[in-house]
PyMOL Python script that loads the backbone (N, CA, C, O; Angstrom):
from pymol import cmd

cmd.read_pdbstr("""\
ATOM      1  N   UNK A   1     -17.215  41.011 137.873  1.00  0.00           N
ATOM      2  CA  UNK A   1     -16.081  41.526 137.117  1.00  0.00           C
ATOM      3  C   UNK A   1     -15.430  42.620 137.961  1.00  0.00           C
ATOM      4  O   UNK A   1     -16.146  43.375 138.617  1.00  0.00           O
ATOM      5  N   UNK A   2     -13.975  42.746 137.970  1.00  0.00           N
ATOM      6  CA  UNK A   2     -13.244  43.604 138.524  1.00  0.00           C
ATOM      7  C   UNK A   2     -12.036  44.095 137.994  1.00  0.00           C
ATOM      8  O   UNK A   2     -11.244  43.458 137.299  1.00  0.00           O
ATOM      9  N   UNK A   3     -11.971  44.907 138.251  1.00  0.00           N
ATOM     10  CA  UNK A   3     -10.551  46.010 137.393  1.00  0.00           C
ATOM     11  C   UNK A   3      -9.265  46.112 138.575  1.00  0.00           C
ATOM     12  O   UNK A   3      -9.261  47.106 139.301  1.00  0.00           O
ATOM     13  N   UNK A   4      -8.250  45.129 138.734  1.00  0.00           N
ATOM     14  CA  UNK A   4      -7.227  44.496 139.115  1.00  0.00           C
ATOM     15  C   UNK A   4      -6.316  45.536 138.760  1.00  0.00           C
ATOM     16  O   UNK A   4      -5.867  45.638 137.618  1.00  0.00           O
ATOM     17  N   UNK A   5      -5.977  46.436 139.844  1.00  0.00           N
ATOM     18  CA  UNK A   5      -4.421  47.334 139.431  1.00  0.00           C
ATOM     19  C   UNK A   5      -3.342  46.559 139.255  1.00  0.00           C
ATOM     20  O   UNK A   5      -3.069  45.482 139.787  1.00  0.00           O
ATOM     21  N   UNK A   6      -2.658  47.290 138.343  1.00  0.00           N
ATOM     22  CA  UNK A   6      -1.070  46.663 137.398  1.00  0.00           C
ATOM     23  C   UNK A   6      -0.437  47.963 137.618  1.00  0.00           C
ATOM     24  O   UNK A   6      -0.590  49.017 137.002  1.00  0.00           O
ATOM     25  N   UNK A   7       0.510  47.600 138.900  1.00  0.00           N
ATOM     26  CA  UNK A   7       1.338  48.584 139.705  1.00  0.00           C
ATOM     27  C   UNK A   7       0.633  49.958 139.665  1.00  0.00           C
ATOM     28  O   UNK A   7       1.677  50.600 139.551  1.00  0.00           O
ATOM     29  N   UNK A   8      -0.401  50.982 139.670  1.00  0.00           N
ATOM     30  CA  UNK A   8      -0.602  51.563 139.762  1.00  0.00           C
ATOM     31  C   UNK A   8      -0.643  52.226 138.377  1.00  0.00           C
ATOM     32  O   UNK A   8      -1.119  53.351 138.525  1.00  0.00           O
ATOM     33  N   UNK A   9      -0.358  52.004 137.175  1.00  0.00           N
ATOM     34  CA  UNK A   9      -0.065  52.220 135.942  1.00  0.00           C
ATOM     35  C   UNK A   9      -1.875  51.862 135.186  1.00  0.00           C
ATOM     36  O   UNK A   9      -2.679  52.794 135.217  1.00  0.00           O
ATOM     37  N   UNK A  10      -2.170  50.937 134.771  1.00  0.00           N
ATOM     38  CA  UNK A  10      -3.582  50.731 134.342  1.00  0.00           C
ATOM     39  C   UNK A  10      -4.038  49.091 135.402  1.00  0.00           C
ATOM     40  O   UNK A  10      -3.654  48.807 136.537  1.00  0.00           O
ATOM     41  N   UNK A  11      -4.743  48.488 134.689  1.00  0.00           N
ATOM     42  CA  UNK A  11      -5.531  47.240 135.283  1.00  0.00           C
ATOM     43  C   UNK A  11      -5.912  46.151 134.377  1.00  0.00           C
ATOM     44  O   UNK A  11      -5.619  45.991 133.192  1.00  0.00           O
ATOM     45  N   UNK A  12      -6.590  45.467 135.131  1.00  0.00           N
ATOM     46  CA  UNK A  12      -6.422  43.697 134.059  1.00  0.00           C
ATOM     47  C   UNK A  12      -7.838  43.573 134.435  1.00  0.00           C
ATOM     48  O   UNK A  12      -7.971  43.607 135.659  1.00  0.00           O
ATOM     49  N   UNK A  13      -8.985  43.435 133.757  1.00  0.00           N
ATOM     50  CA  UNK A  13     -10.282  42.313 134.081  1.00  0.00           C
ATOM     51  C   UNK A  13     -10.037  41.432 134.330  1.00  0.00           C
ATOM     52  O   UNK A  13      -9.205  40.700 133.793  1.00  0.00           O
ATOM     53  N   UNK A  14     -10.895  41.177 135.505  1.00  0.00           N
ATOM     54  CA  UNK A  14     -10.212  40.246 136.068  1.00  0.00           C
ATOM     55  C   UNK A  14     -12.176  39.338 137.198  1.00  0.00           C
ATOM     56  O   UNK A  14     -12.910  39.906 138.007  1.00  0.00           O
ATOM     57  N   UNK A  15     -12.240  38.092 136.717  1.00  0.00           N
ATOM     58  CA  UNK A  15     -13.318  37.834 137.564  1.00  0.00           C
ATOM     59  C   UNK A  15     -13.754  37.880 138.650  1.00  0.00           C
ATOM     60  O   UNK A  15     -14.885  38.232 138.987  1.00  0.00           O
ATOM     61  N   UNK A  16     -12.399  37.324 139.663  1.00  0.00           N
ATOM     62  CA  UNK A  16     -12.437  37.381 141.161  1.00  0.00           C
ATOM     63  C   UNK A  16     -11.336  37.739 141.536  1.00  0.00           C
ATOM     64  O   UNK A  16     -10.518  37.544 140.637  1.00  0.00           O
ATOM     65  N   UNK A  17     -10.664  38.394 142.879  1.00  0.00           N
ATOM     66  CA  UNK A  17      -9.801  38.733 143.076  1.00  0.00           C
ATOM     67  C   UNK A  17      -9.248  37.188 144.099  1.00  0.00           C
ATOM     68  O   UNK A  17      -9.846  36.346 144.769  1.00  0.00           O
ATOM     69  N   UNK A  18      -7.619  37.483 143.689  1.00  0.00           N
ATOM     70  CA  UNK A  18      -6.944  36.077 143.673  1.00  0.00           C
ATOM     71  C   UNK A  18      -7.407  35.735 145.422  1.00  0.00           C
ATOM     72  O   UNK A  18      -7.849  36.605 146.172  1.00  0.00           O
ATOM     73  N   UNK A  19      -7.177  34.246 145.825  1.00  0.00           N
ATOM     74  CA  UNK A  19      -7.448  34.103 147.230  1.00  0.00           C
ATOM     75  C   UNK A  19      -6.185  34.685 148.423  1.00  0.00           C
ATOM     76  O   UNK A  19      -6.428  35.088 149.561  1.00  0.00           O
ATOM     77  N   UNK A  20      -5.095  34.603 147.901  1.00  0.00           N
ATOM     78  CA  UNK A  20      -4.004  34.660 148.270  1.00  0.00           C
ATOM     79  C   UNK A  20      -3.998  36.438 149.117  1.00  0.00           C
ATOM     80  O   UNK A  20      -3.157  36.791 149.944  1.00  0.00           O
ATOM     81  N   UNK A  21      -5.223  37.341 148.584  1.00  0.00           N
ATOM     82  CA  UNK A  21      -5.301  38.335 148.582  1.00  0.00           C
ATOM     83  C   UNK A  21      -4.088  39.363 148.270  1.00  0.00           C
ATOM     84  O   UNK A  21      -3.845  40.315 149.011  1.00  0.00           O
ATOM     85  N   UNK A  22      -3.430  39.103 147.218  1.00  0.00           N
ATOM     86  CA  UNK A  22      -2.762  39.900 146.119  1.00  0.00           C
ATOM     87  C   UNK A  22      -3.014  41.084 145.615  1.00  0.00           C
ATOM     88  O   UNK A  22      -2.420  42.142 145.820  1.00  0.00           O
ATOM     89  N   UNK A  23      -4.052  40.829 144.848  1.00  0.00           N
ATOM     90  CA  UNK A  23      -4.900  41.456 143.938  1.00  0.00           C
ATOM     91  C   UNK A  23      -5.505  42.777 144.640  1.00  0.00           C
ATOM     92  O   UNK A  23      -6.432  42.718 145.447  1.00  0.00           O
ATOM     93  N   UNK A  24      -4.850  44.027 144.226  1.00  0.00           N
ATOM     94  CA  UNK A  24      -6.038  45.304 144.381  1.00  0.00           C
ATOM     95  C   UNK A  24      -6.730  45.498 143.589  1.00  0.00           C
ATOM     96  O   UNK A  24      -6.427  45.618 142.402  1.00  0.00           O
ATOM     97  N   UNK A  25      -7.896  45.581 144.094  1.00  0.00           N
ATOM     98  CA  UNK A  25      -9.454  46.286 142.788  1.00  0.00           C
ATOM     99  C   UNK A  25      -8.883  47.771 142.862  1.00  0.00           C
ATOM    100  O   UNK A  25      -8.233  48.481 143.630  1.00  0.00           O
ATOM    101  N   UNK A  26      -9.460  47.825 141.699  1.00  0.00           N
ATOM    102  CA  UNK A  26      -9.382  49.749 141.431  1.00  0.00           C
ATOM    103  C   UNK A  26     -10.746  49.918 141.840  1.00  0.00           C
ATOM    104  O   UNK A  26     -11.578  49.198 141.288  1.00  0.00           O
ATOM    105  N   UNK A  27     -11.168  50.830 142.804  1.00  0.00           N
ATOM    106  CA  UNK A  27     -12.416  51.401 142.733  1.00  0.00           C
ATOM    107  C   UNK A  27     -13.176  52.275 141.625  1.00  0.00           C
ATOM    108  O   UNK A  27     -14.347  52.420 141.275  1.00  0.00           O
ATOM    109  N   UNK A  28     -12.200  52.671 141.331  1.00  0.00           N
ATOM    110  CA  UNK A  28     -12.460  54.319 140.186  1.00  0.00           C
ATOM    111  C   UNK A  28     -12.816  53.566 138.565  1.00  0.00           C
ATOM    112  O   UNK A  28     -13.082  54.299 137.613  1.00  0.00           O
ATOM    113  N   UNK A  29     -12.789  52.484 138.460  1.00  0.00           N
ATOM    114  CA  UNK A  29     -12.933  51.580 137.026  1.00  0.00           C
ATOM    115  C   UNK A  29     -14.229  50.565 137.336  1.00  0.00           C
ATOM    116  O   UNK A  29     -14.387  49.687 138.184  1.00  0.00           O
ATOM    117  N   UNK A  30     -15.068  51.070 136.290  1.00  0.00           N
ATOM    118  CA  UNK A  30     -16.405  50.336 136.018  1.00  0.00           C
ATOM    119  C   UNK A  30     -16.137  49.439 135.034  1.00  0.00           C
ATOM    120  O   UNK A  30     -16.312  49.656 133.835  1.00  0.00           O
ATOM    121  N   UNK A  31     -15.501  47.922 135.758  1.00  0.00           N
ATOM    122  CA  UNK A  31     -14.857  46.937 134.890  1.00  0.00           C
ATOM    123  C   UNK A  31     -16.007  46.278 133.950  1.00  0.00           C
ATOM    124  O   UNK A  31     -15.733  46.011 132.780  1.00  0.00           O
ATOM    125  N   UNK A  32     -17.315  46.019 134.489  1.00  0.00           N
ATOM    126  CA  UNK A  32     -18.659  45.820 133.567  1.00  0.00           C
ATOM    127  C   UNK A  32     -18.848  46.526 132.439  1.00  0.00           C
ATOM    128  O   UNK A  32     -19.099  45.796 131.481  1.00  0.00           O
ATOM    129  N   UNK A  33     -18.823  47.550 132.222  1.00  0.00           N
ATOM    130  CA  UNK A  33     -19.461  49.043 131.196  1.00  0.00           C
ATOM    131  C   UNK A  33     -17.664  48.490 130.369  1.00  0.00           C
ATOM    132  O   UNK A  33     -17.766  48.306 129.156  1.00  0.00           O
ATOM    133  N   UNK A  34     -16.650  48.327 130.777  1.00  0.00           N
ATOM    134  CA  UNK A  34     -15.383  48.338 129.792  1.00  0.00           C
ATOM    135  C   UNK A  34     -15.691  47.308 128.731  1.00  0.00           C
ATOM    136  O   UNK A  34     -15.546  47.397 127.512  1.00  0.00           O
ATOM    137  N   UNK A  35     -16.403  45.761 129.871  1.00  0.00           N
ATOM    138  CA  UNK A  35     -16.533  44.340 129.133  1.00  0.00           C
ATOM    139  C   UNK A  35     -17.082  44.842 128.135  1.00  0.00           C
ATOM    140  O   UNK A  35     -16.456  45.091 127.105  1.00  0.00           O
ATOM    141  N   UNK A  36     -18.510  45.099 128.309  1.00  0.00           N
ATOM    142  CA  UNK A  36     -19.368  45.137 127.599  1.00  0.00           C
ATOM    143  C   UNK A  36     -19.495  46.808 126.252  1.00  0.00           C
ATOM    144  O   UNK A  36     -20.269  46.727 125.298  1.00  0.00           O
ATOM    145  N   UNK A  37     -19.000  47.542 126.377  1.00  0.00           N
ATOM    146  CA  UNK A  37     -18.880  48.517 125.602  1.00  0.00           C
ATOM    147  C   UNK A  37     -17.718  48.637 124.744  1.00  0.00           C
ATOM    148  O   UNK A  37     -16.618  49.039 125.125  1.00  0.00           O
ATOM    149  N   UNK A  38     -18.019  48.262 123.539  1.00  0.00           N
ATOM    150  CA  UNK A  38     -17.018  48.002 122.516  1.00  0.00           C
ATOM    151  C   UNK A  38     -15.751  49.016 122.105  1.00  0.00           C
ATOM    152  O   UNK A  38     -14.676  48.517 121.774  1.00  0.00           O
ATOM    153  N   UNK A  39     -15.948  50.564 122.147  1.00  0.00           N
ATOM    154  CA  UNK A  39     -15.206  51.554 122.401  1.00  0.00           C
ATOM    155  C   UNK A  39     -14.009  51.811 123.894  1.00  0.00           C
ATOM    156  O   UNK A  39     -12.806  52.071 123.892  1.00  0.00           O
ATOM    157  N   UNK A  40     -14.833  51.633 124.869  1.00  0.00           N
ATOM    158  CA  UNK A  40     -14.009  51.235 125.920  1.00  0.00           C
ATOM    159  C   UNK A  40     -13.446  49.783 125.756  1.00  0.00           C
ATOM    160  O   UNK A  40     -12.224  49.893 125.653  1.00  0.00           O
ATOM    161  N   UNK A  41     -13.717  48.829 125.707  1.00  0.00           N
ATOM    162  CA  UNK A  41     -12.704  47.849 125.245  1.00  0.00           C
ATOM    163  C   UNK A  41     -11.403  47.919 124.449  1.00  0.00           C
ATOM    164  O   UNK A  41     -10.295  47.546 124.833  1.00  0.00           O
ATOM    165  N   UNK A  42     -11.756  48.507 123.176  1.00  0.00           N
ATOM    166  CA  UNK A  42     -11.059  48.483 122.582  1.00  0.00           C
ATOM    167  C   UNK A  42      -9.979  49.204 122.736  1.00  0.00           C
ATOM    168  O   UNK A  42      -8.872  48.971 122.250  1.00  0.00           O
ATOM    169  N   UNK A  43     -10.416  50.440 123.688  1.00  0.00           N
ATOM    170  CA  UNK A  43      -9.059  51.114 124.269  1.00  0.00           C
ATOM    171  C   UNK A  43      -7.970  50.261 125.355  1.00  0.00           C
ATOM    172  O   UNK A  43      -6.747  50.121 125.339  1.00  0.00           O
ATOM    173  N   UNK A  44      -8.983  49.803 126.235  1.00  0.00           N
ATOM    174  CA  UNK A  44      -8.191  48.832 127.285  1.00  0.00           C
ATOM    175  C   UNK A  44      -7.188  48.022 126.515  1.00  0.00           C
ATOM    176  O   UNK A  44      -5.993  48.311 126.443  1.00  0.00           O
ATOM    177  N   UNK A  45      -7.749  47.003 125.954  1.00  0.00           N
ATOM    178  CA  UNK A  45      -7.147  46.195 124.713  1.00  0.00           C
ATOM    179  C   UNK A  45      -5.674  47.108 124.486  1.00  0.00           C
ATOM    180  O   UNK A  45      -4.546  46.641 124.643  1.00  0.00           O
ATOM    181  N   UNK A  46      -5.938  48.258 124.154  1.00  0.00           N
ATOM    182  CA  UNK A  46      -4.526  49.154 123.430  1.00  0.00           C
ATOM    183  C   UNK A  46      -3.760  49.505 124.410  1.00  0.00           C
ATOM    184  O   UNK A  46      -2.547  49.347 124.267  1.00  0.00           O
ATOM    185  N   UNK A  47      -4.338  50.130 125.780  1.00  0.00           N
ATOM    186  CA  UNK A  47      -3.536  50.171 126.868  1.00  0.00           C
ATOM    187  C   UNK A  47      -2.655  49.122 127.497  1.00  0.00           C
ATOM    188  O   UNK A  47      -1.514  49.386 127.878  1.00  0.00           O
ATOM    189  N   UNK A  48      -3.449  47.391 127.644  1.00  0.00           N
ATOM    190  CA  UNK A  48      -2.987  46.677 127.787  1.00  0.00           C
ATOM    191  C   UNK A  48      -1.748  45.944 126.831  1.00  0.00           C
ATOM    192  O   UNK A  48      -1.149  44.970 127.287  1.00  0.00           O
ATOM    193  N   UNK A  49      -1.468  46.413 125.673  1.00  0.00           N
ATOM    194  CA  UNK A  49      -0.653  46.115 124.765  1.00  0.00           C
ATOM    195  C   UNK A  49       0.486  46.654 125.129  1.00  0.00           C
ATOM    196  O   UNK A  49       1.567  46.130 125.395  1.00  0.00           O
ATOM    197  N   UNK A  50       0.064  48.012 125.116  1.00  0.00           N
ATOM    198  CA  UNK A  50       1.075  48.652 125.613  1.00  0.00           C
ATOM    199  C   UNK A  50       2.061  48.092 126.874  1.00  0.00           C
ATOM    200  O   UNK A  50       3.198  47.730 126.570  1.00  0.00           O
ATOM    201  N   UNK A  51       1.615  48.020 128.323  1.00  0.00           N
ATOM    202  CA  UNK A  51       1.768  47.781 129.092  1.00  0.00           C
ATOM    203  C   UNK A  51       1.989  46.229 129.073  1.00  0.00           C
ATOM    204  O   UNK A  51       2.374  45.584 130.048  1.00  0.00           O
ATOM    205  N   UNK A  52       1.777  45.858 128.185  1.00  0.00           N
ATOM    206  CA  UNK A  52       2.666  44.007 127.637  1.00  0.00           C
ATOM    207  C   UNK A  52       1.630  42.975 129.060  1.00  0.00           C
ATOM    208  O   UNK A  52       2.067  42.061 129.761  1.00  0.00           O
ATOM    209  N   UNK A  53      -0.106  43.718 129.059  1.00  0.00           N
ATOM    210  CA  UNK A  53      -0.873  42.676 130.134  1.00  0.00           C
ATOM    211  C   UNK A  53      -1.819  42.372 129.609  1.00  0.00           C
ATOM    212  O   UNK A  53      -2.418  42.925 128.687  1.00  0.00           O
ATOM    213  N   UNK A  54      -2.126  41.068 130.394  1.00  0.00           N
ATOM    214  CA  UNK A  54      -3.553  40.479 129.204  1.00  0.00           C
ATOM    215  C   UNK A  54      -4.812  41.659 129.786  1.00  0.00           C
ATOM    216  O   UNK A  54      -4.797  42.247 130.867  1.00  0.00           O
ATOM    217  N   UNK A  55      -5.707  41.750 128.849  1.00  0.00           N
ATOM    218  CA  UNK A  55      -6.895  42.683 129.018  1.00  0.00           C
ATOM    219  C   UNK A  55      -7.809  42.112 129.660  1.00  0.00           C
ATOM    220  O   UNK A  55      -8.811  42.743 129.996  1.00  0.00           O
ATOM    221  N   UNK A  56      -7.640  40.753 129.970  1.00  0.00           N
ATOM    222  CA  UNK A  56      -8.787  39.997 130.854  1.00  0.00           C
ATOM    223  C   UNK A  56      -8.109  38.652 131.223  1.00  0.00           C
ATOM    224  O   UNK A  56      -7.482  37.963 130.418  1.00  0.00           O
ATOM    225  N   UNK A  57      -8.391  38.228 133.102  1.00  0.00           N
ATOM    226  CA  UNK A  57      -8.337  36.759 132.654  1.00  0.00           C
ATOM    227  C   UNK A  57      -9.649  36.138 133.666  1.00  0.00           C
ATOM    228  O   UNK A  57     -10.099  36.660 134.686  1.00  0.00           O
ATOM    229  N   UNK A  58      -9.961  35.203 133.185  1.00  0.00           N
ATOM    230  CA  UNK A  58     -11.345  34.986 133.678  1.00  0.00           C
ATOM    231  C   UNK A  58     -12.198  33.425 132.723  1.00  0.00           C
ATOM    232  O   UNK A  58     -11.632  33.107 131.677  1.00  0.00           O
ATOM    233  N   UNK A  59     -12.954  32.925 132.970  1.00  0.00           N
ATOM    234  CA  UNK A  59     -13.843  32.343 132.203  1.00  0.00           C
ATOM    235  C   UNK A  59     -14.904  32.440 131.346  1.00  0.00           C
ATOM    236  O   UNK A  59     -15.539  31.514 130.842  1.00  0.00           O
ATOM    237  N   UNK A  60     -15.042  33.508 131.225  1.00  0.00           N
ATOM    238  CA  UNK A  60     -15.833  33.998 130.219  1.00  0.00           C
ATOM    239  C   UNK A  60     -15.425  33.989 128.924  1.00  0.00           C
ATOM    240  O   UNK A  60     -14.685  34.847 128.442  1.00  0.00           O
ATOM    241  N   UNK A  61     -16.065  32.662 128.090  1.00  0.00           N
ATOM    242  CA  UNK A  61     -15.710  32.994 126.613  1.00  0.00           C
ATOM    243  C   UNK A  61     -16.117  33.473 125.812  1.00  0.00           C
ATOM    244  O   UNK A  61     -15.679  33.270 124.679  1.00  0.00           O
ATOM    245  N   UNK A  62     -17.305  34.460 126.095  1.00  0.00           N
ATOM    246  CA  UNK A  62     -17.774  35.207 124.929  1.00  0.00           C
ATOM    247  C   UNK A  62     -16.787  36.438 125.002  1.00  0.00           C
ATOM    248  O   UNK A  62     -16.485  36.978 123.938  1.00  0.00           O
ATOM    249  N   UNK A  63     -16.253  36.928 126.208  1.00  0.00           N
ATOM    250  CA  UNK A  63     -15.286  37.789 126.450  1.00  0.00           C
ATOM    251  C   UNK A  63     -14.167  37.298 125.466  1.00  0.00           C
ATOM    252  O   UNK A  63     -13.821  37.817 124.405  1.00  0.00           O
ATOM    253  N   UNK A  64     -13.618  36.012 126.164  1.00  0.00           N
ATOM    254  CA  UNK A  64     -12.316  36.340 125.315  1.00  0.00           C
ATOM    255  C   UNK A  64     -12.453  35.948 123.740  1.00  0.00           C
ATOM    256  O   UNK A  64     -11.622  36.125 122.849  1.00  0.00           O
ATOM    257  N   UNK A  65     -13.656  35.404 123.668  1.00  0.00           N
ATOM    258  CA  UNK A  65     -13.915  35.498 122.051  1.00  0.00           C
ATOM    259  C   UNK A  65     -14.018  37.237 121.608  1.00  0.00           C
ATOM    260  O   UNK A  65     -13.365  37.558 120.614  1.00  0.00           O
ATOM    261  N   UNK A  66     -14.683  38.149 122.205  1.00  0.00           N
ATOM    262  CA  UNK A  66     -14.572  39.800 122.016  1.00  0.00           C
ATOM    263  C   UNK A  66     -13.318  40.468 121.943  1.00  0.00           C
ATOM    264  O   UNK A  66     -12.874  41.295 121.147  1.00  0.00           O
ATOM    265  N   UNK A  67     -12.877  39.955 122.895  1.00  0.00           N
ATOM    266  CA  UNK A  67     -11.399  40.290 122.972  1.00  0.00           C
ATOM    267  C   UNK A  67     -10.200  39.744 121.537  1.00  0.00           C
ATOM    268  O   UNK A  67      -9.352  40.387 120.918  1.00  0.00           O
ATOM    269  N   UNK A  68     -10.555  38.602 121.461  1.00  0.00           N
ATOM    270  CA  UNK A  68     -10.064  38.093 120.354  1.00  0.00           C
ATOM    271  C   UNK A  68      -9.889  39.112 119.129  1.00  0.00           C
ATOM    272  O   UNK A  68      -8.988  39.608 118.452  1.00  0.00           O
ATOM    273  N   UNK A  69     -11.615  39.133 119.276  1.00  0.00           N
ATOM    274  CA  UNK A  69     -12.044  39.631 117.835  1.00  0.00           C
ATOM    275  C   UNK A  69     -11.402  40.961 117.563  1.00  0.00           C
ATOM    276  O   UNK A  69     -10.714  41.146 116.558  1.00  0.00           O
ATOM    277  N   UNK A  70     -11.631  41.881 118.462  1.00  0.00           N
ATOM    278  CA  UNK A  70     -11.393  42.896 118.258  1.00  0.00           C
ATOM    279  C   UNK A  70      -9.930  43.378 118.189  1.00  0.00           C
ATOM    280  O   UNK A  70      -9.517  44.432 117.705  1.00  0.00           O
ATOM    281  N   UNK A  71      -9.043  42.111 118.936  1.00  0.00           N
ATOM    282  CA  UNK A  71      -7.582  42.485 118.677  1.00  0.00           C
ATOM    283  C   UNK A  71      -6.566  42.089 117.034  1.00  0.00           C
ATOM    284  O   UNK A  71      -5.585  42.479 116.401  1.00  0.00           O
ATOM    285  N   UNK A  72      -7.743  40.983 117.005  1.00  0.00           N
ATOM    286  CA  UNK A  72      -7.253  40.962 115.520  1.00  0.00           C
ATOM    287  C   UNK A  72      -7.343  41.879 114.572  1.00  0.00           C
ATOM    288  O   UNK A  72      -6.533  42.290 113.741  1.00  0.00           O
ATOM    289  N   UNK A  73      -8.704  42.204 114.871  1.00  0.00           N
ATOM    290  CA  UNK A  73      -9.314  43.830 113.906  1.00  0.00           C
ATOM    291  C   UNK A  73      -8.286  44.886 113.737  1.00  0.00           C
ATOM    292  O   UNK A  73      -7.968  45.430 112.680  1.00  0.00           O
ATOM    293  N   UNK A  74      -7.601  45.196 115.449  1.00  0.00           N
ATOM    294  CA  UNK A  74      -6.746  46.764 115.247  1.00  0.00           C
ATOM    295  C   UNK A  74      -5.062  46.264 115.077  1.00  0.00           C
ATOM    296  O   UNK A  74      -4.223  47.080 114.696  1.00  0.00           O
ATOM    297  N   UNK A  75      -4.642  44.628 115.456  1.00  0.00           N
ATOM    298  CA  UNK A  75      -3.487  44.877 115.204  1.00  0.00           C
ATOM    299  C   UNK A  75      -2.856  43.575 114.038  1.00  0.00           C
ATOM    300  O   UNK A  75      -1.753  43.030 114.040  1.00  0.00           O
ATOM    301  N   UNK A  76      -3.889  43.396 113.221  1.00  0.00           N
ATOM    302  CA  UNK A  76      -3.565  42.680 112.135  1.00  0.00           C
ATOM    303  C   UNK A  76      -3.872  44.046 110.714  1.00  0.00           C
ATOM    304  O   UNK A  76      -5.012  44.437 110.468  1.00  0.00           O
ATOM    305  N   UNK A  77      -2.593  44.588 109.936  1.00  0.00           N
ATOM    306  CA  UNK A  77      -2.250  45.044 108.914  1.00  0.00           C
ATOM    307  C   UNK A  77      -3.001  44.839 107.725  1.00  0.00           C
ATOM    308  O   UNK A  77      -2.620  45.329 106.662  1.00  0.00           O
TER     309      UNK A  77
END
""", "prot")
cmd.dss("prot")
cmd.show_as("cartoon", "prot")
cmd.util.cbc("prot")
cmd.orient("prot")
């Protein structure tokens, strides 16, 4: 797992970085501890809303089942 800068503004989880070599990792972001810790997620999640980027893209579907879950939780009324 890796934390993919989005112009210098925040970052995207992200599995592998693209081949094309595009993609900067953020060093300073422990993209593992975000997946997996439900509080930090859920902020990313809000940052990424903000910033109109997906919070992950990758193959992991228990992720984007988490991700799911938890976005329905804070932005369904």
């Amino acid at each position: 797992m890796k934390a993919i800068d989005y112009k210098g503004k925040h970052f995207i989880l992200q599995d592998d970085l693209d081949e094309e070599g595009f993609d900067v990792e953020d060093p300073y972001v422990d993209a593992d501890k975000i997946a997996t810790d439900d509080k930090m997620l859920t902020s990313h999640i809000l940052d990424c809303d903000y910033y109109g980027i997906p919070p992950y893209l990758g193959k992991d579907e228990k992720l984007h089942a988490k991700i799911k879950e938890i976005s329905e939780r804070i932005f369904t009324p």
